[in-house]
C-alpha positions in Angstrom: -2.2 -1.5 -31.6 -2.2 -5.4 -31.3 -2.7 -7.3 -28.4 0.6 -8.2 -27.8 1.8 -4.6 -27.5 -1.3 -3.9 -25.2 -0.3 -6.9 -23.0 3.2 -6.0 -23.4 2.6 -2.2 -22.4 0.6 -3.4 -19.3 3.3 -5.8 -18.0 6.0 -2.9 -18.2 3.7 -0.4 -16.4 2.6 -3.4 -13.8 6.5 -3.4 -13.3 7.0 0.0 -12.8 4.0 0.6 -10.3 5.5 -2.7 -8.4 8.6 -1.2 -7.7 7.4 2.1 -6.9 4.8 0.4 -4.8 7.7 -1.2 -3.1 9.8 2.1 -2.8 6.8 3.4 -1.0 6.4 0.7 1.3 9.8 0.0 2.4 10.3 4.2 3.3 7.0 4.2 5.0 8.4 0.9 7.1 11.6 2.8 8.0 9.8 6.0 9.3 7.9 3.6 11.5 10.6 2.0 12.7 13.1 4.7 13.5 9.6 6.7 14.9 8.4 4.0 17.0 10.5 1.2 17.4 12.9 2.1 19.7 15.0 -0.3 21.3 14.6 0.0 25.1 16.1 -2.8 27.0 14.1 -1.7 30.1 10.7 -1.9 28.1 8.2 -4.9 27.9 6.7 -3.4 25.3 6.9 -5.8 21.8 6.6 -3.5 18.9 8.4 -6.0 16.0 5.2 -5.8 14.8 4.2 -2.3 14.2 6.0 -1.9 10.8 4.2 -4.4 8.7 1.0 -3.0 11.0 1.9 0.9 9.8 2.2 -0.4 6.1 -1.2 -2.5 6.2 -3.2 0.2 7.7 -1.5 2.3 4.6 -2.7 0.1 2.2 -6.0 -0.1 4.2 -6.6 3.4 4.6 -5.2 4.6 1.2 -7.2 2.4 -0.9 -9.7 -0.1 0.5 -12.2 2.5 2.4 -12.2 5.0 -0.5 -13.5 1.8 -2.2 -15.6 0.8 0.0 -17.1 4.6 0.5 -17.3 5.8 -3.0 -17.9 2.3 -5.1 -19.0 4.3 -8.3 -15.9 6.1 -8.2 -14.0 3.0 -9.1 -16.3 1.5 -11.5 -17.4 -1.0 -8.2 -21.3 0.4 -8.6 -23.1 1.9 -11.6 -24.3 4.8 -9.5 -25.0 6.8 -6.2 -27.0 4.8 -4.0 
């Protein structure tokens, strides 16, 4: 296989993962939203945020601790402490 069919391969699967990635993000956001973001006129509570907040601490808690807890696992560290 040449490099440009390796290059070319990993842009198409970068594309694919993108838009599932995106999928993901933007149903997760809903669920939040209709879950948690209720519109109460009567309420001082501000929860515009808590969307983008649920979809970070996704992100956060999907794929940065496992990294961060199991380095060797993802080629981070050569071994077990």
């Amino acid at each position: 296989m040449s490099q440009v069919s390796h290059l070319s391969s990993a842009f198409e699967s970068l594309l694919t993962y993108y838009s599932e990635m995106r999928l993901l993000f933007m149903t997760l956001r809903k669920v939040v939203e209709q879950r948690y973001c209720q519109t109460d006129p009567t309420s001082i509570e501000d929860h515009s945020n808590l969307p983008s907040q649920g979809v970070s601490a996704f992100v956060f808690l999907r794929f940065i601790v496992p990294a961060i807890l199991h380095p060797h696992l993802f080629g981070l560290y050569a071994g077990r402490y």
